[in-house]
MOPAC internal coordinates of N, CA, C and O (Angstrom, degrees):
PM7 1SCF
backbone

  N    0.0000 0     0.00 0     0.00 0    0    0    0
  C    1.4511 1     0.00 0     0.00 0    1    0    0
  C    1.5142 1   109.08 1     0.00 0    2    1    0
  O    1.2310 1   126.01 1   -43.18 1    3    2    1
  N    0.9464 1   106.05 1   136.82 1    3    2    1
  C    1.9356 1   119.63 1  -164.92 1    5    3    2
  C    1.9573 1    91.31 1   -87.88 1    6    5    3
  O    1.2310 1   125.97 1   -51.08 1    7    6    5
  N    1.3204 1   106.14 1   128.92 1    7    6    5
  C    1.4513 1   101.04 1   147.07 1    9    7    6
  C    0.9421 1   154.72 1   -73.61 1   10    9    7
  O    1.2310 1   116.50 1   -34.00 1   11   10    9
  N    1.5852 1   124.27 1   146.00 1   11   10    9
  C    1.9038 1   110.94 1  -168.56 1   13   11   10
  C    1.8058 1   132.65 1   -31.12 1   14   13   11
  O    1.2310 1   138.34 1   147.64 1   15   14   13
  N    1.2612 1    82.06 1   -32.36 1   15   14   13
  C    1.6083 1   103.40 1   172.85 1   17   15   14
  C    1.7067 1   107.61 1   -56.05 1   18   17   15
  O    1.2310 1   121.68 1   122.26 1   19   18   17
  N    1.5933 1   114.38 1   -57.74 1   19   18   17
  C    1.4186 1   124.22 1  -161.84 1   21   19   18
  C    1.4153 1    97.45 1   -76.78 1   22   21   19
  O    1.2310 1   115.38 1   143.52 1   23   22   21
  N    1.3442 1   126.36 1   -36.48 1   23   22   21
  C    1.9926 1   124.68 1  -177.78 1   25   23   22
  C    1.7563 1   121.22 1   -52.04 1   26   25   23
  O    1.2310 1   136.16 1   -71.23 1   27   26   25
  N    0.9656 1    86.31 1   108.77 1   27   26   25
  C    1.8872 1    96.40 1   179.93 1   29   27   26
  C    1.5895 1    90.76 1   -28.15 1   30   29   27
  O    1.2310 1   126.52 1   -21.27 1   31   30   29
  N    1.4608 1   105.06 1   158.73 1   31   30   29
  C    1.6384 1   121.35 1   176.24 1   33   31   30
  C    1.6980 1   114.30 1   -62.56 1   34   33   31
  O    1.2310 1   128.07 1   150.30 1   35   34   33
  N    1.2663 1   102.08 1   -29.70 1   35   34   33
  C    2.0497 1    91.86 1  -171.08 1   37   35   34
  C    1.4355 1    84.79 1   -84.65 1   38   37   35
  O    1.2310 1   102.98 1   139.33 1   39   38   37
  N    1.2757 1   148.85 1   -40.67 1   39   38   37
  C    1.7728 1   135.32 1  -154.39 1   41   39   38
  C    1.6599 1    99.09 1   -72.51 1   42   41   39
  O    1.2310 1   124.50 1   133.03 1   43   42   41
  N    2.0691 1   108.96 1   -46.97 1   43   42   41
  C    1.5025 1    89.47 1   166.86 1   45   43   42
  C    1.9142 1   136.43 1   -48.59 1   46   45   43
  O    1.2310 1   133.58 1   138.08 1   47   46   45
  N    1.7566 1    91.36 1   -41.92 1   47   46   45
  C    1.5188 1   106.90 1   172.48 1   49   47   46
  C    1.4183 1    97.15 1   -59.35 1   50   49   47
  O    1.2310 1   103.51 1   117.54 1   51   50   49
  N    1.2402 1   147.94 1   -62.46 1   51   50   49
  C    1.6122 1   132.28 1  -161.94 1   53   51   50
  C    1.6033 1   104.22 1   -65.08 1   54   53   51
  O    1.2310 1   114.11 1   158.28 1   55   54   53
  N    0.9637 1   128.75 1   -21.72 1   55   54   53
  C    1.6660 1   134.37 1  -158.45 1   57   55   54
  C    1.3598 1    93.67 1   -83.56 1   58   57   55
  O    1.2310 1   118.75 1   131.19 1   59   58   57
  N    1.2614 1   119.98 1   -48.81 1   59   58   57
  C    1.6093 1   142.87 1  -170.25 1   61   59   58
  C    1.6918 1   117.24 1   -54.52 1   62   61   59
  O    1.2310 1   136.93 1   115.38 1   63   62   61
  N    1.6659 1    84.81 1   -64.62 1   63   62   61
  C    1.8909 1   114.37 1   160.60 1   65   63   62
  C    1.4889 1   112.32 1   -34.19 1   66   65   63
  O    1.2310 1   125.74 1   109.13 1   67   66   65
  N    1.7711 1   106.58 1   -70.87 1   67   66   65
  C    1.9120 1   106.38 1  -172.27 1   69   67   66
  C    1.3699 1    92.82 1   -71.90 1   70   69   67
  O    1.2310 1   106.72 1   152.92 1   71   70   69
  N    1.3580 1   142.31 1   -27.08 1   71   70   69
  C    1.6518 1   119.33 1  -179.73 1   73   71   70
  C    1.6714 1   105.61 1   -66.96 1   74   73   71
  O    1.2310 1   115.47 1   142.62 1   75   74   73
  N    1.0360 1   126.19 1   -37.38 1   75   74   73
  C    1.6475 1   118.48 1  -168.69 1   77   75   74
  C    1.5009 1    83.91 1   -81.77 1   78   77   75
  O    1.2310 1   101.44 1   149.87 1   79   78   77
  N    1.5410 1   151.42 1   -30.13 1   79   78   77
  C    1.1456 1   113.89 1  -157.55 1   81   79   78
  C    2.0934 1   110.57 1   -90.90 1   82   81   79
  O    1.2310 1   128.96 1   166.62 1   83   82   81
  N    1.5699 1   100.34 1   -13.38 1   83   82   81
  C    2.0316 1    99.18 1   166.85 1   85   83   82
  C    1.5048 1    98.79 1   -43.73 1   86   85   83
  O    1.2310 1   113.13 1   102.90 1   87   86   85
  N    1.2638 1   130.59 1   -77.10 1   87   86   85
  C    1.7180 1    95.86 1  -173.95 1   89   87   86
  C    1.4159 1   105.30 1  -150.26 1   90   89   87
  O    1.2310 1   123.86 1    27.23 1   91   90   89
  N    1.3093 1   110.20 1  -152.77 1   91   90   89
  C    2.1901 1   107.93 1  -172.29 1   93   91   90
  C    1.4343 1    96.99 1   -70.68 1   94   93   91
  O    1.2310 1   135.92 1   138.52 1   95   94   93
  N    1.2959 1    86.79 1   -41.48 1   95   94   93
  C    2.0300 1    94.85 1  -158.79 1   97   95   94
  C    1.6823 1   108.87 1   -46.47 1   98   97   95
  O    1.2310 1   132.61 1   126.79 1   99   98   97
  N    1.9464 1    93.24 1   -53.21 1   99   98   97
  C    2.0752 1    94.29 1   174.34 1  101   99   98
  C    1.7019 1   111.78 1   -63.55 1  102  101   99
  O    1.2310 1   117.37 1   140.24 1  103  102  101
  N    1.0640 1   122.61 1   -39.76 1  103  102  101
  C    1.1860 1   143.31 1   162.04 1  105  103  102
  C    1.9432 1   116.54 1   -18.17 1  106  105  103
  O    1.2310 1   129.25 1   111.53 1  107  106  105
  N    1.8566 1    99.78 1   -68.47 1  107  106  105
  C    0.9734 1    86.98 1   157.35 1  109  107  106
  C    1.8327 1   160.74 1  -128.79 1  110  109  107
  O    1.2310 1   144.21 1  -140.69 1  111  110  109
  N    1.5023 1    70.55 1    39.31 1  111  110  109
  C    1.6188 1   111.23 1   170.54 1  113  111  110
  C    1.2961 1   115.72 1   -75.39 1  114  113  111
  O    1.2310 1   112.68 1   137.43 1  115  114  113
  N    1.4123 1   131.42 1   -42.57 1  115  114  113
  C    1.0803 1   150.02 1   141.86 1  117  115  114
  C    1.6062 1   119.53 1   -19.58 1  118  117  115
  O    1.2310 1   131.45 1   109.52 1  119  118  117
  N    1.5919 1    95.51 1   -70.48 1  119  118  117
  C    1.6243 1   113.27 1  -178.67 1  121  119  118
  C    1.5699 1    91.85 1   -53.42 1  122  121  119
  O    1.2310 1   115.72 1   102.81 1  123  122  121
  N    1.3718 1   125.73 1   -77.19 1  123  122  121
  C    1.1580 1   137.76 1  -159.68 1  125  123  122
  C    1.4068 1    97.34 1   -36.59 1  126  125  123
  O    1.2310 1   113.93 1   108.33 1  127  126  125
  N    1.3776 1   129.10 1   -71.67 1  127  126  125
  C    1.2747 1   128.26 1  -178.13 1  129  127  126
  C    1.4941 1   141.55 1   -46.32 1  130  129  127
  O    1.2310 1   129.06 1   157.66 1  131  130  129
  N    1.6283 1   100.15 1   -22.34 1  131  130  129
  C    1.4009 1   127.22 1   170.24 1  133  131  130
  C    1.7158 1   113.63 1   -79.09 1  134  133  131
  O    1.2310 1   127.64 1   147.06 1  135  134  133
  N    1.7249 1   102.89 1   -32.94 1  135  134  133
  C    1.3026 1   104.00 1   175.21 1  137  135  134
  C    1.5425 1   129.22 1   -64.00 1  138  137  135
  O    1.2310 1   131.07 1   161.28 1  139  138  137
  N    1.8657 1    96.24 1   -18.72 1  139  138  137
  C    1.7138 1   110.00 1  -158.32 1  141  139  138
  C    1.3025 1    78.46 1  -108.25 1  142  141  139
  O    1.2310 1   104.76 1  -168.21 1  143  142  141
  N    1.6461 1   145.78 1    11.79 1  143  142  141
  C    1.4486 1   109.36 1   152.78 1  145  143  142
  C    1.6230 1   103.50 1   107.10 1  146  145  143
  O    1.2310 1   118.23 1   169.72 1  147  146  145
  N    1.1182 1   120.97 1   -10.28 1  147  146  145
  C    1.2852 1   142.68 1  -170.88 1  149  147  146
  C    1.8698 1    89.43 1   -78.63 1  150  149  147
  O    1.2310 1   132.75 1   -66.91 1  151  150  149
  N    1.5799 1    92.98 1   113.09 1  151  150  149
  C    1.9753 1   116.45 1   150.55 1  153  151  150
  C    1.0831 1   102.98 1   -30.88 1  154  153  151
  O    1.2310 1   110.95 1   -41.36 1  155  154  153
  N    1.8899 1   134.64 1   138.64 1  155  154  153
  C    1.6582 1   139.22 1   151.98 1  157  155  154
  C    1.1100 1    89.16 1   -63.85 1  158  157  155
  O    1.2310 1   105.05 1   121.50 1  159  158  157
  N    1.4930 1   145.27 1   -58.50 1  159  158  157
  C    1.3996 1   120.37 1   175.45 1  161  159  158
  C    1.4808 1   123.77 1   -10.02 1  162  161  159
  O    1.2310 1   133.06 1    97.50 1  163  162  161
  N    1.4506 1    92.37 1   -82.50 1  163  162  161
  C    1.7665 1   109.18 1  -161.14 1  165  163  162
  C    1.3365 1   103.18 1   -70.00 1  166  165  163
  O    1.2310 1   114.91 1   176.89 1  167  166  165
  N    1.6167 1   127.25 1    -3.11 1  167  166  165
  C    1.3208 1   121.43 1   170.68 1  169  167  166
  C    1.3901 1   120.13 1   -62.76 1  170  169  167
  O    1.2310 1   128.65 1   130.88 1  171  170  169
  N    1.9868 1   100.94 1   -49.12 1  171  170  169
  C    1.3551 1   135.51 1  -166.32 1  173  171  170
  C    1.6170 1   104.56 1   -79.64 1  174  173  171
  O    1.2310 1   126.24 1   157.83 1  175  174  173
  N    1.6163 1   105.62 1   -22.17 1  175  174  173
  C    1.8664 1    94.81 1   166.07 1  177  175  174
  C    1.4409 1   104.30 1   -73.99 1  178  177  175
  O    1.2310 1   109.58 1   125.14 1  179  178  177
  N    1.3227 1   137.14 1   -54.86 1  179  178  177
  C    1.7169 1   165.42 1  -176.01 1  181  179  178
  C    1.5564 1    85.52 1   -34.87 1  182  181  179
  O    1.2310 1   115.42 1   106.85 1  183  182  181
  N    1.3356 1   126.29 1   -73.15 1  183  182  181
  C    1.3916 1   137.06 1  -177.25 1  185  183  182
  C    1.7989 1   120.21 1   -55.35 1  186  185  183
  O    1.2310 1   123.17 1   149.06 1  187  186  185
  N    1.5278 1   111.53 1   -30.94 1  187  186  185
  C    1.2363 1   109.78 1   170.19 1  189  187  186
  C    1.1623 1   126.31 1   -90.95 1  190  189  187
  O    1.2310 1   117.85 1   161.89 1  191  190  189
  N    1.5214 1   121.69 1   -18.11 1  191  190  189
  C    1.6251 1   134.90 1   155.66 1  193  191  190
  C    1.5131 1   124.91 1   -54.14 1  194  193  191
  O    1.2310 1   129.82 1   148.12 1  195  194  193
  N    1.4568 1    98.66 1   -31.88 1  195  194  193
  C    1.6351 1   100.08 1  -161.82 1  197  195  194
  C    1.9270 1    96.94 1   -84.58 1  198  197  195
  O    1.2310 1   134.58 1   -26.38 1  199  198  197
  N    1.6240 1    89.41 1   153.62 1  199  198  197
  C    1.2009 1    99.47 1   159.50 1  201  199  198
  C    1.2310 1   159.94 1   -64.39 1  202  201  199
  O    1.2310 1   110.58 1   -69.77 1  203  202  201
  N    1.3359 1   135.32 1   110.23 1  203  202  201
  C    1.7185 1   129.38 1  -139.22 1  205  203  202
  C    1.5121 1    96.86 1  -108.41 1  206  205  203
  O    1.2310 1   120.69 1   -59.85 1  207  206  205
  N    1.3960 1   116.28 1   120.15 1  207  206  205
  C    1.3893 1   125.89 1  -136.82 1  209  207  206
  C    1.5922 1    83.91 1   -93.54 1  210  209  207
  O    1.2310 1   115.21 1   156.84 1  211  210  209
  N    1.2728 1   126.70 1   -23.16 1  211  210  209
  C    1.7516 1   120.22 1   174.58 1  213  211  210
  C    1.7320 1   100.23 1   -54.61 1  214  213  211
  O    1.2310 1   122.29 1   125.51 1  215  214  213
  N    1.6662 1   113.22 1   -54.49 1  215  214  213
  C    1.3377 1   113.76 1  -164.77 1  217  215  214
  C    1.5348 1   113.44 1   -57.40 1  218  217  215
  O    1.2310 1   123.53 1   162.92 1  219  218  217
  N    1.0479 1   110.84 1   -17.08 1  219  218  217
  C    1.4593 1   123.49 1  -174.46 1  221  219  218
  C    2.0476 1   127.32 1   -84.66 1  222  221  219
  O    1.2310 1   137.53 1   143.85 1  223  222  221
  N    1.4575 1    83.63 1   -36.15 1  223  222  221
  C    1.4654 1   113.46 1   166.16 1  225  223  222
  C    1.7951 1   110.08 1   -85.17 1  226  225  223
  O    1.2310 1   121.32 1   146.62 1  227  226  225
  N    1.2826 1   115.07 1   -33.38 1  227  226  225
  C    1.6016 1   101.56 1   166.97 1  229  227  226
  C    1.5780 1   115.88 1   -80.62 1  230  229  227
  O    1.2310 1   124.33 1   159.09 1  231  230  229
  N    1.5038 1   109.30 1   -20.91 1  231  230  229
  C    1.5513 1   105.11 1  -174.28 1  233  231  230
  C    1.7986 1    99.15 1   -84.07 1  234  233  231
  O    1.2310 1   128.73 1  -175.58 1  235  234  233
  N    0.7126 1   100.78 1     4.42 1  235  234  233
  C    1.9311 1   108.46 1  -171.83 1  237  235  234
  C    1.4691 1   100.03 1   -89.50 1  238  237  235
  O    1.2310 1   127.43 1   114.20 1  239  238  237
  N    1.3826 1   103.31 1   -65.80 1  239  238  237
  C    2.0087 1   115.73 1   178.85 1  241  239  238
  C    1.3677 1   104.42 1   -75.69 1  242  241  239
  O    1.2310 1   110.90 1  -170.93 1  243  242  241
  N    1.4165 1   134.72 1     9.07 1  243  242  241
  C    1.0538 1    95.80 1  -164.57 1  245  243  242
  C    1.6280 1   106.37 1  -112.66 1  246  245  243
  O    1.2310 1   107.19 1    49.11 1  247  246  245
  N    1.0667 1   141.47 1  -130.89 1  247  246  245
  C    1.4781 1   160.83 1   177.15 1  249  247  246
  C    1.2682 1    88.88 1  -107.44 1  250  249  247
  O    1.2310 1   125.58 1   -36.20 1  251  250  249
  N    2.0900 1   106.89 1   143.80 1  251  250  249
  C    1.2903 1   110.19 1  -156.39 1  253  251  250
  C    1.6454 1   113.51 1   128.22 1  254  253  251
  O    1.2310 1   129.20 1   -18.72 1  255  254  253
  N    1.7475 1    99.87 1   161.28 1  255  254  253
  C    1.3139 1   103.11 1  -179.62 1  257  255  254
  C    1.8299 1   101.03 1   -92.45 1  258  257  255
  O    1.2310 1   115.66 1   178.17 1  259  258  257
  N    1.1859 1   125.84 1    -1.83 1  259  258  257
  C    1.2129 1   118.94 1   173.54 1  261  259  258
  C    1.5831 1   103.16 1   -98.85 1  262  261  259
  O    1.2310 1   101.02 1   171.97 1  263  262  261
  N    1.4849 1   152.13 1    -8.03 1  263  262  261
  C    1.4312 1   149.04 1   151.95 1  265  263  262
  C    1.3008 1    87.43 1   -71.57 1  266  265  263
  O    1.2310 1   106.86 1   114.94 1  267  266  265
  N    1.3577 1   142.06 1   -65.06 1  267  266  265
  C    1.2748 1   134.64 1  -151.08 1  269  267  266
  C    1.9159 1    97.85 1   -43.54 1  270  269  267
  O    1.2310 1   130.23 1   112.78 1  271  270  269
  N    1.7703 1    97.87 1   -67.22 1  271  270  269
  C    1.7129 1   111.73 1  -178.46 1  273  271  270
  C    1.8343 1   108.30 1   -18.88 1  274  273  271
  O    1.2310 1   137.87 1   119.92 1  275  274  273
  N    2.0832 1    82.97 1   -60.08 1  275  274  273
  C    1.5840 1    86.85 1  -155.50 1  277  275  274
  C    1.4432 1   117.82 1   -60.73 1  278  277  275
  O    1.2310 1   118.68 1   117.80 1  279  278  277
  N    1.5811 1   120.11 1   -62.20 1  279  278  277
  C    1.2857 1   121.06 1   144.03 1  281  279  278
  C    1.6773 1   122.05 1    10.56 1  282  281  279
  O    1.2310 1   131.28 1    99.91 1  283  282  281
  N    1.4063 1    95.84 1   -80.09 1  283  282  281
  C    1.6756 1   103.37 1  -176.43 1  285  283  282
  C    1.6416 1   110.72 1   -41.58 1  286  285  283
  O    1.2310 1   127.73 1   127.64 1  287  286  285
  N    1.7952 1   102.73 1   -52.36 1  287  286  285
  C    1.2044 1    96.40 1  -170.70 1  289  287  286
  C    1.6088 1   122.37 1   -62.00 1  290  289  287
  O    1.2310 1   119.85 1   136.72 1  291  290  289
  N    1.4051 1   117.89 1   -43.28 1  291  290  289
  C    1.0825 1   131.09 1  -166.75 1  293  291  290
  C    1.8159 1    96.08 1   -47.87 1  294  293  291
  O    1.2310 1   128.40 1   125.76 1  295  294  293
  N    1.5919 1   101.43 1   -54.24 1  295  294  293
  C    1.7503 1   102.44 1  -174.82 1  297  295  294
  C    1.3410 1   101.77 1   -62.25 1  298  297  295
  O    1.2310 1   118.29 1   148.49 1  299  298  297
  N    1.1984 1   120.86 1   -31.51 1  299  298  297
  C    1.5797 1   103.97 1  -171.56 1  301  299  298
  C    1.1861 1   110.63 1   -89.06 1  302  301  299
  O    1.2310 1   105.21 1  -173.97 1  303  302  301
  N    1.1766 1   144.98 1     6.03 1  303  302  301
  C    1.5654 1   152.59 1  -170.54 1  305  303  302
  C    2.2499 1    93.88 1  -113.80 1  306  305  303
  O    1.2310 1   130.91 1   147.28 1  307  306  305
  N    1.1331 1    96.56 1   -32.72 1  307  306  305
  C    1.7147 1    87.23 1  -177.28 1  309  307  306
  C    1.3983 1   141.72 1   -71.50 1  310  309  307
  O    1.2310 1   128.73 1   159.88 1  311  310  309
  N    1.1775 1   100.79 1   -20.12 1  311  310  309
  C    1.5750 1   106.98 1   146.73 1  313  311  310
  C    1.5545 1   136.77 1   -58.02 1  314  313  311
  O    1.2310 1   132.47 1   139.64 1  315  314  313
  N    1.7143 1    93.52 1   -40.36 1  315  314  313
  C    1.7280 1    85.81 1  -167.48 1  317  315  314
  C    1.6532 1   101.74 1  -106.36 1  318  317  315
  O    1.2310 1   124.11 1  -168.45 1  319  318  317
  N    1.3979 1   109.73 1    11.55 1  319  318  317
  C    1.9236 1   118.84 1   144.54 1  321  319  318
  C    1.2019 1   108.26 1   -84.01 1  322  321  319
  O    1.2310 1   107.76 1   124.98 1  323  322  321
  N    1.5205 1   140.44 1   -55.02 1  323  322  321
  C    1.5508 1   123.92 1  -166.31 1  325  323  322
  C    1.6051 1    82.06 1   -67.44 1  326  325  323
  O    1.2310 1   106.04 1    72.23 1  327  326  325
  N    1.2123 1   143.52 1  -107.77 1  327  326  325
  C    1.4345 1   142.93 1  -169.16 1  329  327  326
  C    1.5127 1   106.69 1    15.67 1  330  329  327
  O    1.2310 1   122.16 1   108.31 1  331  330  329
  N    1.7806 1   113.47 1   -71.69 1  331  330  329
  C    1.2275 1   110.94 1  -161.89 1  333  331  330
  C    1.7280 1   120.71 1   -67.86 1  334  333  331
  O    1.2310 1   127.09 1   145.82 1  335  334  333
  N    1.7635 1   103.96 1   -34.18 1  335  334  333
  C    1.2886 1   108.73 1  -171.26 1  337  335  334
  C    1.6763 1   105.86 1   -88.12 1  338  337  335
  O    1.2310 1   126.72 1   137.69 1  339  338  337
  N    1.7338 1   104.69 1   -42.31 1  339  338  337
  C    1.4907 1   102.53 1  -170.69 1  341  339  338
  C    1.8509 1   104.89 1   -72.71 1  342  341  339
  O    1.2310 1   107.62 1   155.21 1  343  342  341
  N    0.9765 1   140.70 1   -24.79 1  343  342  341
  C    1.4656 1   130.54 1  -148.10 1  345  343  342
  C    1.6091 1    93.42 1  -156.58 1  346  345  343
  O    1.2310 1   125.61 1   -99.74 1  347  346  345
  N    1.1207 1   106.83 1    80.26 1  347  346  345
  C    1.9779 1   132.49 1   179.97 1  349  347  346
  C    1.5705 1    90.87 1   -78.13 1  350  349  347
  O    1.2310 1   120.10 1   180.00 1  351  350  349

């Protein structure tokens, strides 16, 4: 896979395009960033670094040593919530 750097100029411009169109918020983060002068490049590196809060929520529920974590906690946190809320 070629980096943003190596992608002819219209594939960065199309890459750029479907990222502002997921929602207002990327939308106008985008704008904002285009206004301050900021490369679609270095936008589209900025955008592939950051964290995608779905990927984070499936690695949480899912199968794994991070479901295993979460799991644990939830059981180990449920006693001393029913205790505190159910039986004051």
């Amino acid at each position: 896979m070629r980096t943003t750097a190596q992608l002819p100029p219209w594939a960065v411009a199309e890459r750029l395009i479907a990222e502002a169109a997921k929602s207002p918020e990327h939308e106008a983060w985008i704008a904002r960033q285009l206004m301050a002068r900021r490369r679609p490049s270095e936008i589209l590196t900025d955008l592939s670094r950051a964290t995608d809060p779905a990927k984070v929520i499936a690695a949480i529920g899912g199968d794994g040593p991070a479901g295993l974590v979460f799991a644990c906690l939830i059981t180990f946190a449920t006693p001393f919530l029913a205790l505190g809320w159910l039986l004051p």
